[in-house]
Structure formats: C-alpha cells, structure tokens
PLY file of the C-alpha trace (Angstrom):
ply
format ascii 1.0
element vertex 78
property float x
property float y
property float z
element edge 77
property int vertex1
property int vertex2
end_header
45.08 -173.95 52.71
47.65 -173.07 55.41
48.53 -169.79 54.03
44.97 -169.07 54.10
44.49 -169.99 57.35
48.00 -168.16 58.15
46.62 -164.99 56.93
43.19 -165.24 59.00
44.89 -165.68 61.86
47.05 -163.02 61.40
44.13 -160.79 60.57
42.34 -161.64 63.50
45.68 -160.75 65.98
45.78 -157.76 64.37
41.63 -156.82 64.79
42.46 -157.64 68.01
45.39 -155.59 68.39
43.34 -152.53 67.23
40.08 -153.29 68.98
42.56 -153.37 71.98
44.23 -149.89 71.30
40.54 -148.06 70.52
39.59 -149.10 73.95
42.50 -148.04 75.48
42.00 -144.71 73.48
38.16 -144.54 74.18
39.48 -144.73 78.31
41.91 -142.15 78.35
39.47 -139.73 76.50
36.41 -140.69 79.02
38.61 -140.20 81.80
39.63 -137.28 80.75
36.28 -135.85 79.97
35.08 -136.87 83.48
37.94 -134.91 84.84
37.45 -131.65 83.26
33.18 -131.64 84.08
34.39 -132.35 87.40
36.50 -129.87 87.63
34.14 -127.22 86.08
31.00 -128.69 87.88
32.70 -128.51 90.84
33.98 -124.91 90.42
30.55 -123.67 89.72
28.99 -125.55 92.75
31.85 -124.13 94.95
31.28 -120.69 93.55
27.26 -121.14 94.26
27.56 -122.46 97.99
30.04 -119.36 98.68
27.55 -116.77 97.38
24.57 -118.87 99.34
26.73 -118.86 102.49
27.96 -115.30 101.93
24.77 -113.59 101.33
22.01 -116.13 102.89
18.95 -114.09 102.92
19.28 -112.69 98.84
19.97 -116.76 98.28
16.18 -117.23 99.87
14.47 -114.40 98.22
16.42 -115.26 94.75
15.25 -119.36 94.80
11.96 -118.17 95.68
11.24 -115.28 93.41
12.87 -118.08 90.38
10.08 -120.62 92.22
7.53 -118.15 91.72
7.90 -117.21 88.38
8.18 -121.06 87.28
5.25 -121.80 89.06
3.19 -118.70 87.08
4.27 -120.15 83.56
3.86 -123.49 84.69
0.08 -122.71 85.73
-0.77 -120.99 82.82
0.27 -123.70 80.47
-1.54 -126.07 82.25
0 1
1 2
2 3
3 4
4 5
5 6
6 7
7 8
8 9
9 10
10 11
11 12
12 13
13 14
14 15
15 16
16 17
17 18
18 19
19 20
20 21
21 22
22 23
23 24
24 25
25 26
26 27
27 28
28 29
29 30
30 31
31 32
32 33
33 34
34 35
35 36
36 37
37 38
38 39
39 40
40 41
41 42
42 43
43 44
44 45
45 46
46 47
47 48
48 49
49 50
50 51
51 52
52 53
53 54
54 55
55 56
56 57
57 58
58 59
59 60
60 61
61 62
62 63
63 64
64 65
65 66
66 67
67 68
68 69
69 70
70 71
71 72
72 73
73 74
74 75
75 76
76 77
C-alpha cells in the first residue's frame, strides 16, 4: 500500500509541478501579447492624432462624410 500511495504522491508533485510551469508559460505569452497590441495600437493611434492635428479641417469633413455614408446604409436597411 505505501508504494502505492508513494507513487500518487509523487504523481500529484509532479501535476503540480507542470500545472505550475503552464501558468508560468501561459503569463509570459499574455504579457507578451499585451505588449506588442500595445505597441501597434498605440502606433496607429499616434499616427491618427498626428494626421487629425496636422490637417484638422480634412479630419472634420473625412469623419463626417464616413458618418454620412453609415447613416445612408444604415437607413436603408432599416
């Protein structure tokens, strides 16, 4: 009976052991996930806010010619 026991224990340490290193794992690759949309999401906001500041007026006419057209094929499906 001990050596059974023995072994069950031992398997459990190890299930443990792994479960342990797969979160670890699962971490390191979220994290680094997060960092890289971050980086490109912030990028591509940067690079939006820079044309918006740089050229204000084609920004307004651009968002509300986009609103318009949304609102056109919105209304008809309606």
């Amino acid at each position: 009976m001990s050596e059974e026991n023995d072994i069950q224990h031992k398997l459990e340490e190890n299930v443990g052991r792994v479960q342990d290193g797969v979160d670890s794992l699962r971490h390191k690759v979220s994290d680094t996930v997060d960092d890289l949309a971050c980086n490109k999401g912030c990028a591509a906001l940067d690079a939006v806010r820079d044309c918006v500041v740089d050229q204000p007026v084609v920004s307004v006419a651009v968002a509300g010619f986009i609103g318009f057209v949304l609102g056109a094929v919105l209304a008809r499906k309606v």
